[in-house]
LUMLUMBA-421188 format. One line per 2 residues: number of its first residue (from 1); their letters; for each residue z, x, y of N, C-alpha, C. Coordinates in Angstrom, 2 decimals. Atoms other than C-alpha are relative to their C-alpha. Example, Ala and Ser with C-alpha at 12.3 -4.5 7.8 and 13.67 -1.06 7.14 Angstrom:
1> AS> 0.00,0.89,-1.19,7.80,12.30,-4.50,0.00,0.90,1.20; -0.06,-0.82,-1.19,7.14,13.67,-1.06,0.73,-0.77,1.09
This chain:
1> XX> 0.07,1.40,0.45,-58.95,35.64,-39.71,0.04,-0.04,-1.53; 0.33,0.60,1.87,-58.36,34.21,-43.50,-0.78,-1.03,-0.19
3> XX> 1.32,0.39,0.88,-60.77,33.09,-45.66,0.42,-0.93,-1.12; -0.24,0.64,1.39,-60.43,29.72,-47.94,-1.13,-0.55,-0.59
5> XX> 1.15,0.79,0.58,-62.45,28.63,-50.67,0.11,-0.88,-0.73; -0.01,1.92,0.34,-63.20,25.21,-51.56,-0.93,0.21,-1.13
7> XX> 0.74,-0.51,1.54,-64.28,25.67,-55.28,0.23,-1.73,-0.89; 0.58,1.23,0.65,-66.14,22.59,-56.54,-0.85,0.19,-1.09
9> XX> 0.32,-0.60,1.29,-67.39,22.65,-59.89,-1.05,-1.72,-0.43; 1.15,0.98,-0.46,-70.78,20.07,-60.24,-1.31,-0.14,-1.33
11> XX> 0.96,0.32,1.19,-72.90,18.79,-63.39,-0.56,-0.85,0.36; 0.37,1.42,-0.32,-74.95,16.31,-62.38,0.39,-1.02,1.01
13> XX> -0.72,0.59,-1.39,-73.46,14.84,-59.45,-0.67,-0.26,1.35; 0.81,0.26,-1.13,-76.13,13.85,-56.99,0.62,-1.06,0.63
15> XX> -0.85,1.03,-1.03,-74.01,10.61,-55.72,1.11,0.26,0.45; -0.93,-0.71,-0.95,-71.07,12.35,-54.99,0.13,1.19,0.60
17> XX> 0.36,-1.60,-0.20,-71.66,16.14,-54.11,-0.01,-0.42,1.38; 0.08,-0.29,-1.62,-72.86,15.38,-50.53,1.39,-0.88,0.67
19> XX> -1.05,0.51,-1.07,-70.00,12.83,-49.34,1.30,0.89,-0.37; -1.55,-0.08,0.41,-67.25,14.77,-51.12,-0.30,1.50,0.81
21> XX> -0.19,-1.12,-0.95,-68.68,18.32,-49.08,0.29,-0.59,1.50; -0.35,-0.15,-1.31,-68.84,16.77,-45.72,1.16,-1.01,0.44
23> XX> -1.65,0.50,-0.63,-65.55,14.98,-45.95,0.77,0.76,0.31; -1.37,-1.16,-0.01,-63.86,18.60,-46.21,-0.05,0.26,1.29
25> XX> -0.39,-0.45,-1.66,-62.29,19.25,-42.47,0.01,1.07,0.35; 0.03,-1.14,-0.11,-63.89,22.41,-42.17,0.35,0.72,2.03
27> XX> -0.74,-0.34,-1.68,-62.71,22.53,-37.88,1.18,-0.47,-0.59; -1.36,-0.13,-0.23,-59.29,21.63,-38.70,0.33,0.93,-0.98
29> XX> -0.47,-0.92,0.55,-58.97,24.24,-41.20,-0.54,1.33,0.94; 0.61,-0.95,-0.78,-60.86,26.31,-38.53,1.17,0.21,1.12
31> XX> -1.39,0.27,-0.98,-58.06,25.41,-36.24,1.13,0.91,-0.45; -1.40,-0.86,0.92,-55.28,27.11,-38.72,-0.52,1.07,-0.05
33> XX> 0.18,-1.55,0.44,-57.52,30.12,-38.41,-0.59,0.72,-1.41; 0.71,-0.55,1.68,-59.49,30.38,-41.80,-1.45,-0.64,0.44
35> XX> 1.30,-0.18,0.10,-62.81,30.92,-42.01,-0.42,-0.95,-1.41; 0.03,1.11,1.01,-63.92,28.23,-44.65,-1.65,0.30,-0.60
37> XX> 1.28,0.16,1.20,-66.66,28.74,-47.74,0.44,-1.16,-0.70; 0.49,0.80,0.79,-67.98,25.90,-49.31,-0.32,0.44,-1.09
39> XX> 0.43,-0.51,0.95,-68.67,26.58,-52.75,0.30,-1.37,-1.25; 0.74,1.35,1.43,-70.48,24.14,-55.58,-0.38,1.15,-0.76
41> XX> 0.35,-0.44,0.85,-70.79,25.77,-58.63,-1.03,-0.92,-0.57; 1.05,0.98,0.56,-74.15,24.12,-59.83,0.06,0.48,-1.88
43> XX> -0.11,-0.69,1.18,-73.22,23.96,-63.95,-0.99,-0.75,-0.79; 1.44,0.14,1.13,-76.80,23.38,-65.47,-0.55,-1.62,0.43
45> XX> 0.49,1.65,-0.72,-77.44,20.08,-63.31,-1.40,0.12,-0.03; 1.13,-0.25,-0.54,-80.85,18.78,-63.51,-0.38,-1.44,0.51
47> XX> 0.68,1.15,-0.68,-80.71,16.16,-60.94,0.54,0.18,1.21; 0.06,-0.53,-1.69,-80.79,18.18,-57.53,1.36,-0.29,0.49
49> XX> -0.92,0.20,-0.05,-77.42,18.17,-57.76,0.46,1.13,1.34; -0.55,-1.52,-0.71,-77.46,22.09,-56.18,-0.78,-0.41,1.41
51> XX> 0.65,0.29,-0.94,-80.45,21.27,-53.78,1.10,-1.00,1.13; -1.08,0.97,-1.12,-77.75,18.27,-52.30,0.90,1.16,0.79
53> XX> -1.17,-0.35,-0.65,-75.27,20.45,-51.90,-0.41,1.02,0.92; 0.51,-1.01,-0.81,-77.11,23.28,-50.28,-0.61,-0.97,1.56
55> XX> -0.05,0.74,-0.95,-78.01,20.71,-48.24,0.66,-0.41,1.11; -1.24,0.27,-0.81,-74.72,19.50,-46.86,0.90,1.05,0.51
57> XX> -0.27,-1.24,-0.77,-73.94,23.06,-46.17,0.79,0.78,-0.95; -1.15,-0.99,0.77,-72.35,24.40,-49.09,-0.84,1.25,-0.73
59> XX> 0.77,-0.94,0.94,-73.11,27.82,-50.85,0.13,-0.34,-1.36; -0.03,0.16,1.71,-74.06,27.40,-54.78,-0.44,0.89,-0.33
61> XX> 0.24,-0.73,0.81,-73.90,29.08,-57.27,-0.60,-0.63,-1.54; 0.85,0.69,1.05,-75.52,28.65,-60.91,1.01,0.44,-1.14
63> XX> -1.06,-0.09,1.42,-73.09,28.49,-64.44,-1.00,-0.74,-1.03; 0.24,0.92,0.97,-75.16,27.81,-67.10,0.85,-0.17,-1.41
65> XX> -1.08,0.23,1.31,-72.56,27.78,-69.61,0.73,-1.25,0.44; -1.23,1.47,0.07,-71.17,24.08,-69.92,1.12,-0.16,-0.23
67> XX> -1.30,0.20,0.41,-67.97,23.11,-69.50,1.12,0.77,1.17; -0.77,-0.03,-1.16,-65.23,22.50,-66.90,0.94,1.73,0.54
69> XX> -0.52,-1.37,-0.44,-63.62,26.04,-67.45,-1.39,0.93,0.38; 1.38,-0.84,0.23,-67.00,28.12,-67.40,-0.37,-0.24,1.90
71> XX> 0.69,0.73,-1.81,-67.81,26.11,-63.82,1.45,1.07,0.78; -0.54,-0.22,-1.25,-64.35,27.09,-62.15,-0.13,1.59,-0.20
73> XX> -0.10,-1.76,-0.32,-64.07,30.82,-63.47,-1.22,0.40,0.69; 0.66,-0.61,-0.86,-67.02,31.47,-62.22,-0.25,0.00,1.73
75> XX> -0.40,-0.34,-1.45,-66.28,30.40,-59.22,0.58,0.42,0.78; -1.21,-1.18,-0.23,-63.15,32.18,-59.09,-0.53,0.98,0.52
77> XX> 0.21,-1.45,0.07,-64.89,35.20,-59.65,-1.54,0.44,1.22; 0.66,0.12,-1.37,-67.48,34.17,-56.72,0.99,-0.29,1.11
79> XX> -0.80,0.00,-1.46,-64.94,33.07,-54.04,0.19,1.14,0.40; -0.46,-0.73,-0.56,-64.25,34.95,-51.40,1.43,0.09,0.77
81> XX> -1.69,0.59,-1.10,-60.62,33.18,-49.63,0.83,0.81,-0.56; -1.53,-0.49,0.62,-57.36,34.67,-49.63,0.50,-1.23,-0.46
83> XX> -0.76,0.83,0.67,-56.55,31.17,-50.51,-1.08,-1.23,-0.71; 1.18,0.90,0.61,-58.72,28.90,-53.11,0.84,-1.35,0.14
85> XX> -0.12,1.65,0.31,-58.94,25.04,-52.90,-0.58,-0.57,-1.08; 0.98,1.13,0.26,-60.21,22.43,-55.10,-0.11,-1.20,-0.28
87> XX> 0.42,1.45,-0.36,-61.82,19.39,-55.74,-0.89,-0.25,-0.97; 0.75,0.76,0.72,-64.13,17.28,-57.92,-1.35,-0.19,1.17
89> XX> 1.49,0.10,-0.56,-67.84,16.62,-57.19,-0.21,-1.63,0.19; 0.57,1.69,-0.19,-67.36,13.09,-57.26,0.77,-1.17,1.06
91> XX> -0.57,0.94,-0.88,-65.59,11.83,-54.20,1.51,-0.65,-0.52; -1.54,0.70,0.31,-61.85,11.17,-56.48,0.95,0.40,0.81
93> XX> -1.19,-0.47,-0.80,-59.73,13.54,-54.61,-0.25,-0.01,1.27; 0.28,-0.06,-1.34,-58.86,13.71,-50.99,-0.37,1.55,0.67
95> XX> 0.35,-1.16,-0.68,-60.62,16.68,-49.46,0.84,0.16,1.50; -0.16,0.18,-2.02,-59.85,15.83,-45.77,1.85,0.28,-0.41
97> XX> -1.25,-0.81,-0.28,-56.16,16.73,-47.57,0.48,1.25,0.08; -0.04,-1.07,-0.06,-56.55,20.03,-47.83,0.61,0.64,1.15
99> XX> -0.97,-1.05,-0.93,-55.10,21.67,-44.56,1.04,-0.52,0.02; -1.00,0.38,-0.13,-52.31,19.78,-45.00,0.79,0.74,-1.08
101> XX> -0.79,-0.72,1.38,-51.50,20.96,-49.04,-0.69,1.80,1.02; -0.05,-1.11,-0.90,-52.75,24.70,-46.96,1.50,0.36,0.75
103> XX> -1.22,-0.25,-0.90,-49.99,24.47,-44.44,1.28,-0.29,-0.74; -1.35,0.15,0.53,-47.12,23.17,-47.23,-0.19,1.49,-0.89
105> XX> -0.08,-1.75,0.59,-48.34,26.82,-48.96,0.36,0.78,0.36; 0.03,-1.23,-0.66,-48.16,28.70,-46.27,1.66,0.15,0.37
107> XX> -1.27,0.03,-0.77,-44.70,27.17,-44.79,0.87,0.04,-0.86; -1.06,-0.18,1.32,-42.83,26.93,-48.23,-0.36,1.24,-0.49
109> XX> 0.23,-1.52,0.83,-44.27,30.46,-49.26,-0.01,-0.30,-1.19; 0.44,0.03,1.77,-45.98,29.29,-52.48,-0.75,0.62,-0.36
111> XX> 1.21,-0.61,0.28,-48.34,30.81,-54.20,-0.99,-0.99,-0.71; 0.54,1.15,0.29,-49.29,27.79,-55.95,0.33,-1.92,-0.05
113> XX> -0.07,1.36,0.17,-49.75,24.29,-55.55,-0.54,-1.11,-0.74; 0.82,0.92,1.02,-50.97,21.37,-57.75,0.16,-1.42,0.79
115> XX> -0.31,1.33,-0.63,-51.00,17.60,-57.43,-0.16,-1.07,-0.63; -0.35,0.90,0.69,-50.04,14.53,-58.46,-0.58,-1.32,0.23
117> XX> 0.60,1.30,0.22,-52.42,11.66,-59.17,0.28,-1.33,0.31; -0.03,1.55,0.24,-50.64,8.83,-59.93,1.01,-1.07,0.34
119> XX> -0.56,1.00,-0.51,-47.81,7.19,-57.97,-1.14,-0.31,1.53; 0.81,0.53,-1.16,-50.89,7.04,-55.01,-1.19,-0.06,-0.80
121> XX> 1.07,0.31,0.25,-53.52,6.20,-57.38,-0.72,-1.23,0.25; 0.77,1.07,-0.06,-56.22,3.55,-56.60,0.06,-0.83,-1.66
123> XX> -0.11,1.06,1.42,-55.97,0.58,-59.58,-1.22,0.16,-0.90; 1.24,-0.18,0.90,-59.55,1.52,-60.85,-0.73,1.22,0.33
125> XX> 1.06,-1.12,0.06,-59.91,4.80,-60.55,0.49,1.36,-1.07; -0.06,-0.62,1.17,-58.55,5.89,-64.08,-0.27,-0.93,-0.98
127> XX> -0.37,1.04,1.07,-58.83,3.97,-67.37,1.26,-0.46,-0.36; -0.51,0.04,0.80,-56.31,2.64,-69.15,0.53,1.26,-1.19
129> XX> 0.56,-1.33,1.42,-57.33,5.09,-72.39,0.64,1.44,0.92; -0.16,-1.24,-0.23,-56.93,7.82,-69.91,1.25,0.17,0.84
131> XX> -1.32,0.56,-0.48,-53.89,7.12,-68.28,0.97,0.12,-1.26; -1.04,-0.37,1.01,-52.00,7.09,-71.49,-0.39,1.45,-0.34
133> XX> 0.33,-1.65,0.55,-53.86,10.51,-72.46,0.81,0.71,0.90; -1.21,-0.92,-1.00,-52.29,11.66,-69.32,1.19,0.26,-0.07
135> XX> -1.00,0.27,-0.07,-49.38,10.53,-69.89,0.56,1.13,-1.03; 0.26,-1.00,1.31,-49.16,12.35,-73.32,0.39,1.68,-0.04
137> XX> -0.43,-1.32,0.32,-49.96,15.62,-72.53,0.66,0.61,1.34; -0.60,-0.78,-0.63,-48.52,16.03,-69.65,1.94,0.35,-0.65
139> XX> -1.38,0.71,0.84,-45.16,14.57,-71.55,-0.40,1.30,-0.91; -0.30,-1.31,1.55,-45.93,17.74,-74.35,0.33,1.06,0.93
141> XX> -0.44,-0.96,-0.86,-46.20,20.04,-71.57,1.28,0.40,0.31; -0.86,-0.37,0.01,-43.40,19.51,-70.24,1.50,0.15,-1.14
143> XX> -0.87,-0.31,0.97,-41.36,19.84,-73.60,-0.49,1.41,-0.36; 0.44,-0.91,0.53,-42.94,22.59,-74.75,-0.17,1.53,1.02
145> XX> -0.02,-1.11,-1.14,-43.17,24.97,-71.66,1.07,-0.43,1.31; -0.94,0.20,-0.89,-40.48,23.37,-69.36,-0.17,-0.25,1.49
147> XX> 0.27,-0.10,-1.56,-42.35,22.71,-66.27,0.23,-1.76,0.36; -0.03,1.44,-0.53,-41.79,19.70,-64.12,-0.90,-0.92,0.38
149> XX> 1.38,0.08,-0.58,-45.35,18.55,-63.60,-0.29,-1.32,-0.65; 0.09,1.53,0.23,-45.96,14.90,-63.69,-1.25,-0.23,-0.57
151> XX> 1.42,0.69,-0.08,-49.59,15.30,-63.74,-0.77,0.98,-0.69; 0.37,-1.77,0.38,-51.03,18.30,-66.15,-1.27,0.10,0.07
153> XX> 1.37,0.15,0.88,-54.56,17.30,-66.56,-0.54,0.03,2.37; 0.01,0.11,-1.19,-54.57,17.15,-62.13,-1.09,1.04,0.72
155> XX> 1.15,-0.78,-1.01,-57.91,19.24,-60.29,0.13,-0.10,1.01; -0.11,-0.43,-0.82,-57.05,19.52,-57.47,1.51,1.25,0.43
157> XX> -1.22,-1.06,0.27,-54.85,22.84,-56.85,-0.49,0.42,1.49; 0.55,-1.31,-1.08,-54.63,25.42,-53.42,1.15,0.99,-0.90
159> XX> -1.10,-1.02,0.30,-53.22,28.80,-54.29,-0.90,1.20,0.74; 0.43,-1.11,-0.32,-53.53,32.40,-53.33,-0.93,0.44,-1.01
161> XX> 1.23,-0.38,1.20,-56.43,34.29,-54.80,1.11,1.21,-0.85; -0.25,-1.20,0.59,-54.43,37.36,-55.74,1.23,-0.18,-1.15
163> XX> -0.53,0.44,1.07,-52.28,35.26,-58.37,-0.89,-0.18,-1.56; 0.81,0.05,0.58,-55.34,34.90,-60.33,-0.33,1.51,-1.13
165> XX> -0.48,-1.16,1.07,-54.78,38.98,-61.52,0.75,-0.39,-1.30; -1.06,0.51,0.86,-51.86,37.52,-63.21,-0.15,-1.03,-1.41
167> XX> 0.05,0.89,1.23,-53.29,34.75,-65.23,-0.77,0.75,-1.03; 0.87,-0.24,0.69,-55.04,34.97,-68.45,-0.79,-1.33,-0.35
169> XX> 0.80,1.32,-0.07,-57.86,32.02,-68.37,-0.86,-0.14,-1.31; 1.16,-0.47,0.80,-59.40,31.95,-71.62,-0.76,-1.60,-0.71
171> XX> 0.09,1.03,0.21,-59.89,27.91,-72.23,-1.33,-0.65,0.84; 1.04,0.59,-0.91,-62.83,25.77,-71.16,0.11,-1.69,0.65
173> XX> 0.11,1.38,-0.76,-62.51,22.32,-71.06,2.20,-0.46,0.07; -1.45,0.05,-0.74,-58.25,22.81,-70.82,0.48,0.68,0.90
175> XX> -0.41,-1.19,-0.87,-58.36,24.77,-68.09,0.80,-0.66,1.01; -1.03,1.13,-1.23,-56.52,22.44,-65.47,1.09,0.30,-0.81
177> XX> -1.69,0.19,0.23,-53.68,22.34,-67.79,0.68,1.87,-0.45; -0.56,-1.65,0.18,-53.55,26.49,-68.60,-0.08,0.48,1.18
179> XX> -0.09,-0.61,-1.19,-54.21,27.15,-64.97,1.53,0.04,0.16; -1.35,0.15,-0.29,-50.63,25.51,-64.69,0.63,0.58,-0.37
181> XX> -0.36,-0.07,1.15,-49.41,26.33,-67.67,0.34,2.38,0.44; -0.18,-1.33,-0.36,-50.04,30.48,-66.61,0.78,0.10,1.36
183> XX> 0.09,0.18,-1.15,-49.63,29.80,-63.07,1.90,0.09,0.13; -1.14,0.26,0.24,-46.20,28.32,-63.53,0.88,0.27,-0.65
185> XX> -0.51,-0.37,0.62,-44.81,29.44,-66.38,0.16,1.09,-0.07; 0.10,-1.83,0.12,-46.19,33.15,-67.33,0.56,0.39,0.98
187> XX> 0.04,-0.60,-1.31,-47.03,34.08,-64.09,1.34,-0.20,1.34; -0.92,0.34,-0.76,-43.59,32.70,-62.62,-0.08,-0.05,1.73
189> XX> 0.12,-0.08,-1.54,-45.09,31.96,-59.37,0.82,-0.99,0.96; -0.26,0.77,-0.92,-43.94,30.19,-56.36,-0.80,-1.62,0.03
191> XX> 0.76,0.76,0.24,-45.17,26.42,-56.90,1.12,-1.28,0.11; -0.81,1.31,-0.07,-44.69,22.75,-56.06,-0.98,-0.94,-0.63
193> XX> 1.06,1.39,0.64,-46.73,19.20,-57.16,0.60,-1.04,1.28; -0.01,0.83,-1.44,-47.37,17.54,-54.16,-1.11,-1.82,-0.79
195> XX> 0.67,1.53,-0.04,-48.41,13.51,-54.18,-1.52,0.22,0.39; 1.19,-0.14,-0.78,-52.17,13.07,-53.46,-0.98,-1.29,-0.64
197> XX> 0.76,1.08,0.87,-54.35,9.75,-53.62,-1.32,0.06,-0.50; 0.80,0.40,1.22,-56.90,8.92,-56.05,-1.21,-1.11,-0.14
199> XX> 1.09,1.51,0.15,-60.12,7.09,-55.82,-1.04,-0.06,-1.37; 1.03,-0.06,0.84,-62.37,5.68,-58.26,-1.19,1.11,0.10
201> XX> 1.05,-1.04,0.06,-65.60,8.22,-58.84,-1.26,-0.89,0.49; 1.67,0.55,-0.08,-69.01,8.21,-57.41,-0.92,0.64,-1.23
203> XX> 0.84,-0.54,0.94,-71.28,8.36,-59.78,0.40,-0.32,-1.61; 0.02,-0.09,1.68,-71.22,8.27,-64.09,1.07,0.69,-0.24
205> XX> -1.14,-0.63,0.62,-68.17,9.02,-65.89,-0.35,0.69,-0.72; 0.23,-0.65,0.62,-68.26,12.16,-68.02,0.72,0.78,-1.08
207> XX> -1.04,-0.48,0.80,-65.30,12.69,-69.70,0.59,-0.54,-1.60; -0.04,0.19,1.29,-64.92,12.75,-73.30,0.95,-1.25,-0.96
209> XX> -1.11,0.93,0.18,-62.06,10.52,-73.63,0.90,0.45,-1.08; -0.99,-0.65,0.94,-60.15,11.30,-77.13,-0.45,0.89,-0.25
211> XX> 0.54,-1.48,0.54,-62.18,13.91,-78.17,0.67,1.15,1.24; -0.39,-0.87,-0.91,-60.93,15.84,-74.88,1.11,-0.07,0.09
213> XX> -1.36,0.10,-0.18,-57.70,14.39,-74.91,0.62,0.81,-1.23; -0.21,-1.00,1.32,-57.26,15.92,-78.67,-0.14,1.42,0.22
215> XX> -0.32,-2.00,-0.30,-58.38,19.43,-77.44,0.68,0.45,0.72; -1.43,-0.43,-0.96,-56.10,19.38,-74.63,1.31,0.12,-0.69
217> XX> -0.91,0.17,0.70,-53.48,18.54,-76.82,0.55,1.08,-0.99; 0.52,-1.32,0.83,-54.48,21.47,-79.72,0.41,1.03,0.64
219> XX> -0.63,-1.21,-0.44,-54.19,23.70,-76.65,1.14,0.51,0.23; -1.36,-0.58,-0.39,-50.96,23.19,-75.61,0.91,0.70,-0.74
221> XX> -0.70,-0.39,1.55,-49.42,24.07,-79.52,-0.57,1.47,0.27; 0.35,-1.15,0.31,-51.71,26.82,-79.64,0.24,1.18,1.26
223> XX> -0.48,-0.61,-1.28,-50.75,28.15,-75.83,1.54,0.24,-0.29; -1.62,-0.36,-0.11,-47.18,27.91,-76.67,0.41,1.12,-0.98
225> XX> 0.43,-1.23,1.03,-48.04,29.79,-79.74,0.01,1.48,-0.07; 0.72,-1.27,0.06,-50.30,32.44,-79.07,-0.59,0.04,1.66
227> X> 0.55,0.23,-1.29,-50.72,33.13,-75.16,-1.75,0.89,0.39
């Protein structure tokens, strides 16, 4: 049997953590024959963020180093799947899509997949502000590294674990867009950008807005740069 892991990455997130674990369709991915870990990276939460999730049945782990890259490598480097999923702690992405982006991996022979936000996005479940940021860098991206990727800034990905040799991850809060960025480019893997809808968040927004959109931006110059 194979082994996938559902690598959720969790600061504070006590209103979404439990509905966004037991939406994941851990019997229909049981069905395809994978053995399914839950996995919440708990990254320095102190509002029983980990306690929830241990709750709803997921294994956690502890990152106290802040910051969106720091949460997934380490969960990287905790999973156990031949094939990693993920997802947000706050109920935006569709979990319950997962064996579906699974089975377009397995049947197209990708090694990686990503996904695309925003022709199925809900009307209030980006800003404005961040919606053009998107727009932006994914628009540098693809000038600057040549990939076709509508959506660069996009968390939710499945891929094989053993592509992960290949990258070099050394970014924290641009790691969504160098996952790709190695994934796709360096690492010349097998990869598509599949549609996937988009709900508003449970819970407190946490995202920096220009200040994050500016370091994303910084990285891509300095990625094209100096890998």
């Amino acid at each position: 049997m194979k082994t996938i892991s559902i690598v959720i990455p969790a600061q504070n997130e006590r209103d979404g953590i439990e509905q966004t674990i037991r939406a994941i369709p851990k019997e229909a991915l049981e069905r395809m024959d994978y053995e399914v870990q839950i996995l919440v990276v708990d990254n320095d939460s102190n509002d029983g963020t980990g306690e929830l999730a241990k709750k709803a049945g997921a294994e956690v782990i502890f990152e106290p180093k802040h910051g969106y890259g720091s949460a997934y490598k380490a969960g990287f480097a905790y999973a156990r799947g031949d094939v990693i999923a993920t997802a947000d702690a706050d109920a935006t992405y569709p979990v319950e899509d997962i064996p579906r982006l699974v089975e377009i991996l397995e049947k197209e022979n990708l090694d990686f997949l990503t996904t695309d936000r925003f022709a199925l996005m809900d009307k209030n479940a980006m800003s404005s502000r961040n919606k053009v940021g998107n727009t932006i860098l994914s628009l540098t991206m693809r000038l600057l590294f040549g990939l076709d990727i509508k959506d660069s800034q996009s968390g939710m990905w499945v891929f094989k674990r053993n592509i992960l040799s290949k990258l070099r991850l050394t970014s924290n809060t641009p790691l969504s867009q160098e996952l790709k960025i190695e994934a796709c480019h360096f690492a010349k893997c097998r990869w598509r950008e599949i549609l996937i809808r988009y709900q508003p968040r449970t819970g407190k927004a946490k995202l920096g807005g220009w200040k994050v959109g500016t370091t994303n931006l910084l990285h891509l110059f300095k990625k094209r740069l100096v890998r």
